[in-house]
C-alpha positions as CSV (number, residue, x, y, z in Angstrom):
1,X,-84.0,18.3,21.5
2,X,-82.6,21.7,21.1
3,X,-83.4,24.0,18.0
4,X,-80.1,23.4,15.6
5,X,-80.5,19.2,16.3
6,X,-84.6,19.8,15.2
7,X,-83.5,21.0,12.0
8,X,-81.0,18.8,11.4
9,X,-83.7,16.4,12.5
10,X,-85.3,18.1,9.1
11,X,-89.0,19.0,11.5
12,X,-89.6,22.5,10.2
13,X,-88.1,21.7,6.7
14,X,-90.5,19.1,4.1
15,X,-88.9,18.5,0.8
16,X,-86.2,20.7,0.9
17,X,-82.7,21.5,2.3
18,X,-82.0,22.6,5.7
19,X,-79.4,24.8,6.8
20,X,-77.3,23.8,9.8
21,X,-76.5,26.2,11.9
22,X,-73.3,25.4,13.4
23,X,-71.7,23.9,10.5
24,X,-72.8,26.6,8.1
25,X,-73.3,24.4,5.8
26,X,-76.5,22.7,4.1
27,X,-77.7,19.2,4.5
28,X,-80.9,17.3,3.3
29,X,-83.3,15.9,5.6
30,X,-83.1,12.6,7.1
31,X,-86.9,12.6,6.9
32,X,-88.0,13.5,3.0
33,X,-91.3,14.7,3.9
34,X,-92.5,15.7,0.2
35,X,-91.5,12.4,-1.2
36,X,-92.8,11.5,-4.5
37,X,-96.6,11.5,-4.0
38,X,-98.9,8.4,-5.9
39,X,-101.5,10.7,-7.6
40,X,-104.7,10.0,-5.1
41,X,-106.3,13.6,-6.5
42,X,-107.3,14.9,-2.4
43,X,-106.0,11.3,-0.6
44,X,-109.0,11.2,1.5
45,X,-108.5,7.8,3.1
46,X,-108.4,8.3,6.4
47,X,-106.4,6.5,9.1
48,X,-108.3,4.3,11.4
49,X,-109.9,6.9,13.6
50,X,-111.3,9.1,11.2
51,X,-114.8,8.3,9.5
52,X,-115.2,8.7,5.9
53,X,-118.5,9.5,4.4
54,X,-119.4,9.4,0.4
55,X,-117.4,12.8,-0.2
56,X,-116.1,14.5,3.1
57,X,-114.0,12.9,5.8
58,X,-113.4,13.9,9.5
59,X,-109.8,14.0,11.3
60,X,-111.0,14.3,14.7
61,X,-108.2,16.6,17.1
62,X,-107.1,13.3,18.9
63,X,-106.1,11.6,15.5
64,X,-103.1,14.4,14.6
65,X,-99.8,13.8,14.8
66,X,-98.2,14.7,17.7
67,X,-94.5,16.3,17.8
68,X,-93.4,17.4,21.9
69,X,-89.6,18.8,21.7
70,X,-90.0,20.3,24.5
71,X,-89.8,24.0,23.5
72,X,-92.1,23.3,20.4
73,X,-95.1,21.4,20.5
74,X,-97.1,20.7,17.4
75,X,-99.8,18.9,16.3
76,X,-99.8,18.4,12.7
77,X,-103.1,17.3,10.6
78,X,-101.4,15.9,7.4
79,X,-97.9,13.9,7.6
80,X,-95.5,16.0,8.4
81,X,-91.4,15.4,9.5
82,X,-91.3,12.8,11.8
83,X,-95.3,11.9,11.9
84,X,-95.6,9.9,8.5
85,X,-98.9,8.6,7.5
86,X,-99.5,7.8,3.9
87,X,-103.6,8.0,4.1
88,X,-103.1,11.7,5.7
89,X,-101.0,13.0,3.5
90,X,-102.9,16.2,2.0
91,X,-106.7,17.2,1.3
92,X,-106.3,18.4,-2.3
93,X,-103.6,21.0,-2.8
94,X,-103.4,21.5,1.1
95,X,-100.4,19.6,2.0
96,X,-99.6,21.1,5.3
97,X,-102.1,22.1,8.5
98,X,-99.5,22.5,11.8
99,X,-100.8,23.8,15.2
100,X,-97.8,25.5,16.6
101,X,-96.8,26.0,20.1
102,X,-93.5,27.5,20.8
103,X,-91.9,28.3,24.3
104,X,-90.8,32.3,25.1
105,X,-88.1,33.1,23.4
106,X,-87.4,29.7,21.3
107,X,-88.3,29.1,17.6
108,X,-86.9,28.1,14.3
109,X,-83.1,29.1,12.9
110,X,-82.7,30.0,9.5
111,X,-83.6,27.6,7.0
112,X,-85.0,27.2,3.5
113,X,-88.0,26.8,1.6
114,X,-89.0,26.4,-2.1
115,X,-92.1,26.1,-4.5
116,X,-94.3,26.1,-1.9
117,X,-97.6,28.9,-0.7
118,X,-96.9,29.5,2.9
119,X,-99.3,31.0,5.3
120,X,-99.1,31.7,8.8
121,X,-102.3,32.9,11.3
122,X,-100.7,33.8,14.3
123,X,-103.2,32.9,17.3
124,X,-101.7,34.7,21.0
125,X,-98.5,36.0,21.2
126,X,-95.7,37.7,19.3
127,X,-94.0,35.6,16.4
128,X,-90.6,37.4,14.7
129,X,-90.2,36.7,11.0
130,X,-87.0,37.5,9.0
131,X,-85.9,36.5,5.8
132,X,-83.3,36.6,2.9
133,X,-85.7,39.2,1.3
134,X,-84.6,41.6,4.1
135,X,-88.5,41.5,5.5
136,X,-88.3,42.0,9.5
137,X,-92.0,41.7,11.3
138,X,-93.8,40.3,14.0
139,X,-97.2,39.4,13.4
140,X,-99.7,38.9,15.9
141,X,-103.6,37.6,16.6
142,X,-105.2,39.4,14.0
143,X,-102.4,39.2,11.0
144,X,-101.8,37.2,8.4
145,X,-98.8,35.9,6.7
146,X,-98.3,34.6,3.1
147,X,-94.7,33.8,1.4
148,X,-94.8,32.7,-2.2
149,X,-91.1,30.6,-1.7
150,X,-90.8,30.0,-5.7
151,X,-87.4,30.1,-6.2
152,X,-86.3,30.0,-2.8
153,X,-86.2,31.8,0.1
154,X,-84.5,31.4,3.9
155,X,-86.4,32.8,6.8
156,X,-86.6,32.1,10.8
157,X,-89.6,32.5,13.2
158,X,-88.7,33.0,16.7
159,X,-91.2,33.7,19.7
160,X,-90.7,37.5,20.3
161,X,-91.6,37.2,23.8
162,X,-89.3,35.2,26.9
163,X,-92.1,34.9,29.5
164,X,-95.5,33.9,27.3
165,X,-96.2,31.1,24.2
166,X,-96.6,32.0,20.8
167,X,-99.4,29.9,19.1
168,X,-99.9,29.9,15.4
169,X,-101.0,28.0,12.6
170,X,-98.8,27.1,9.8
171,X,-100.6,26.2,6.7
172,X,-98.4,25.0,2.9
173,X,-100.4,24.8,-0.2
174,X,-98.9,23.8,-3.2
175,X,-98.8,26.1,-5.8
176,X,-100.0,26.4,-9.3
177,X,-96.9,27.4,-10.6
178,X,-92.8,26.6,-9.8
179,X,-90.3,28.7,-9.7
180,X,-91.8,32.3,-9.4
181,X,-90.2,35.1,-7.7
182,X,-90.2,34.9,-4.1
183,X,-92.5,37.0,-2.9
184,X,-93.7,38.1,0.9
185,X,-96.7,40.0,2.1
186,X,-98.7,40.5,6.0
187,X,-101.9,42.4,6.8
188,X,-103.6,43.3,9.6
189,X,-107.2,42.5,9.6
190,X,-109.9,43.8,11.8
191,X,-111.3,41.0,13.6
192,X,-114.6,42.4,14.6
193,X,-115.2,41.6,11.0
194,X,-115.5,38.3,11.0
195,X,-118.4,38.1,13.7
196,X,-121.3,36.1,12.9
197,X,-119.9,35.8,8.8
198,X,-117.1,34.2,6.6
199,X,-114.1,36.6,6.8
200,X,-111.9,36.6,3.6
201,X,-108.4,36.4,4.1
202,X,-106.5,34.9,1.3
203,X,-107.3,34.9,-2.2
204,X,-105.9,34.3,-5.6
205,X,-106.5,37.7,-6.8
206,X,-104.1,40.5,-5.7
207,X,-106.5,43.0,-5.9
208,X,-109.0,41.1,-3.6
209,X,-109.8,41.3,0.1
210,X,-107.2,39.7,2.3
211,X,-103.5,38.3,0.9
212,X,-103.1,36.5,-2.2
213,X,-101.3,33.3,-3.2
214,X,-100.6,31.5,-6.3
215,X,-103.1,29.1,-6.4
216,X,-106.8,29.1,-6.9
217,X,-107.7,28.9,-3.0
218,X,-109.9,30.7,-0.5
219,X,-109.4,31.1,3.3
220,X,-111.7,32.4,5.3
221,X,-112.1,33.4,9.4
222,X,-115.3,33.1,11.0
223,X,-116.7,34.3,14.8
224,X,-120.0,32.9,15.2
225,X,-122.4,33.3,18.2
226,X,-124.2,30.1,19.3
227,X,-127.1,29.3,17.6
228,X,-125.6,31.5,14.8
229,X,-125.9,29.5,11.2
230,X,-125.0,30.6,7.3
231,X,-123.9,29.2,4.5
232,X,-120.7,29.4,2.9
233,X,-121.3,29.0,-1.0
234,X,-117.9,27.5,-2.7
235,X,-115.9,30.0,-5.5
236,X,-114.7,27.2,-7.7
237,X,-117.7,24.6,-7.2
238,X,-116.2,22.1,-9.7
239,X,-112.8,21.8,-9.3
240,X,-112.7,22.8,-5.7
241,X,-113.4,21.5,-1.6
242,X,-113.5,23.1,1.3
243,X,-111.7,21.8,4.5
244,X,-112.6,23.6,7.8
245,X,-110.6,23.3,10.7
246,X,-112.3,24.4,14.5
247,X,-110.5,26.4,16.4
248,X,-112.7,27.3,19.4
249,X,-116.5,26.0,20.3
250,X,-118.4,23.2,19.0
251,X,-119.8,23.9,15.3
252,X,-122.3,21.5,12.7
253,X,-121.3,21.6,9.6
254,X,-124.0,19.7,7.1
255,X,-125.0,18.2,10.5
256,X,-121.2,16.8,11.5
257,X,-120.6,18.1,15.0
258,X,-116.4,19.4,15.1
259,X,-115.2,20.6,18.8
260,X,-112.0,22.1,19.2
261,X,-109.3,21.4,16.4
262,X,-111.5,18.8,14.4
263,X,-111.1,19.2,11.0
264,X,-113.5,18.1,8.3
265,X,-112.7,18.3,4.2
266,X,-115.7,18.4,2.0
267,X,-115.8,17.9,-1.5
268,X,-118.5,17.6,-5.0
269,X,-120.7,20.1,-3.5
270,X,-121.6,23.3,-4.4
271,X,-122.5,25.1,-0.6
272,X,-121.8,23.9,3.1
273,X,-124.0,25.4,5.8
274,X,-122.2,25.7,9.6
275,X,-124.1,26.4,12.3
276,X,-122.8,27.6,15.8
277,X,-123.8,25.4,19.0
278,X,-121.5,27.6,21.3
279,X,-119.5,30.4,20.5
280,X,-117.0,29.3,18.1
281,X,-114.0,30.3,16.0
282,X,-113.0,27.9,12.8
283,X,-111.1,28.6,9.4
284,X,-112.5,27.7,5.8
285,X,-110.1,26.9,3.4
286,X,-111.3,26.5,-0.1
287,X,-108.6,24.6,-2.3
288,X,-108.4,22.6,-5.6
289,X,-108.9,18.8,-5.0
290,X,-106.3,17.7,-7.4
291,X,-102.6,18.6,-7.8
């Protein structure tokens, strides 16, 4: 499938309208991917291969959706575009966890977004933003990437480079308030400063560490040596979870053993302690539990 027929296709678009290229025009998805939600406060039923426990649940790597187009691969943790699944639908306010691959020189047209916290961790590689805001960048391992689409906003992301892969995580929350003013911001954090504790990278404070979103969410980054172990001690311990996603290694967290893109939600609890068994990379994200 080439780029222009995977938006029309409504993939990198959820709930909104996508632009097509060729026609110049505007069309709606064929795929509503934000439909109507039932209110299910952090909908953490899991599908059949996932284990729920009392008040976390595990989505094991193997149990994402899986999207190959050839030129983009992505594995996406919640329902997303053509992977629909109403007991993985979001974990709180968290509505959207994809694991992005996309082939040298390849990557998304312009298209639109609205109402919607959208953050980007770029893992290898060189990813080119643009938007209607007139921002121009490329963000690589290290940055960090928030829009605040309000409004609305139009952007593409294309793979900067023709001979190597871009990899990146695209993470949507939903915000705590509609219709602000679109709004984009990137930093460049030093990685060395996540070894062996919780790096903060998004907040809801402007004047805090890392980049800032509307909503009342924490992410963090995290290197850990093997045998390494802390505790992460939650911001908002009654309204919010925490749902960490493995990157690299094997990590425990309360005693759940994740390997490599396993995610695990938790929720009613006021710490979670992690412990390294190899040398392992993972993000925290802290969120509200009910929309």
């Amino acid at each position: 499938m080439d780029r222009n027929e995977f938006i029309k296709k409504g993939l990198v678009g959820t709930g909104m309208f996508v632009a097509a290229s060729a026609m110049g025009s505007v069309i709606k998805n064929d795929i509503d991917e934000l439909k109507e939600l039932e209110v299910l406060g952090f909908n953490h039923i899991p599908n059949t291969k996932s284990a729920l426990m009392e008040n976390a649940v595990l989505h094991k790597a193997a149990t994402r959706g899986d999207a190959n187009h050839g030129w983009l691969h992505s594995r996406h943790t919640f329902s997303f575009a053509n992977y629909y699944n109403p007991e993985r639908m979001h974990f709180g306010v968290l509505r959207v966890l994809n694991d992005d691959i996309v082939d040298g020189g390849e990557g998304f047209p312009k298209h639109p977004h609205d109402n919607m916290e959208i953050i980007s961790i770029p893992l290898e590689g060189d990813l080119e933003h643009k938007d209607s805001m007139g921002n121009v960048a490329i963000i690589r391992n290290g940055d960090i990437q928030v829009m605040s689409a309000g409004t609305g906003i139009q952007h593409s992301e294309f793979n900067k480079n023709q001979n190597a892969p871009v990899k990146f995580l695209q993470i949507w929350v939903f915000p705590d308030k509609k219709n602000v003013t679109p709004r984009y911001d990137q930093i460049t954090l030093t990685t060395a400063d996540r070894h062996n504790t919780f790096q903060q990278i998004l907040s809801p404070d402007p004047t805090d560490a890392g980049v800032w979103i509307h909503q009342n969410a924490w992410f963090h980054l995290a290197q850990f040596d093997a045998k390494h172990k802390q505790t992460y001690q939650l911001k908002d311990k009654i309204n919010n979870g925490l749902y960490i996603f493995n990157l690299n290694g094997d990590i425990r967290v309360n005693d759940q053993l994740l390997s490599a893109r396993d995610g695990y939600g938790v929720w009613s609890v006021s710490d979670v302690t992690i412990q390294a068994d190899t040398t392992a990379e993972f993000l925290l994200m802290e969120v509200p539990m009910v929309i």
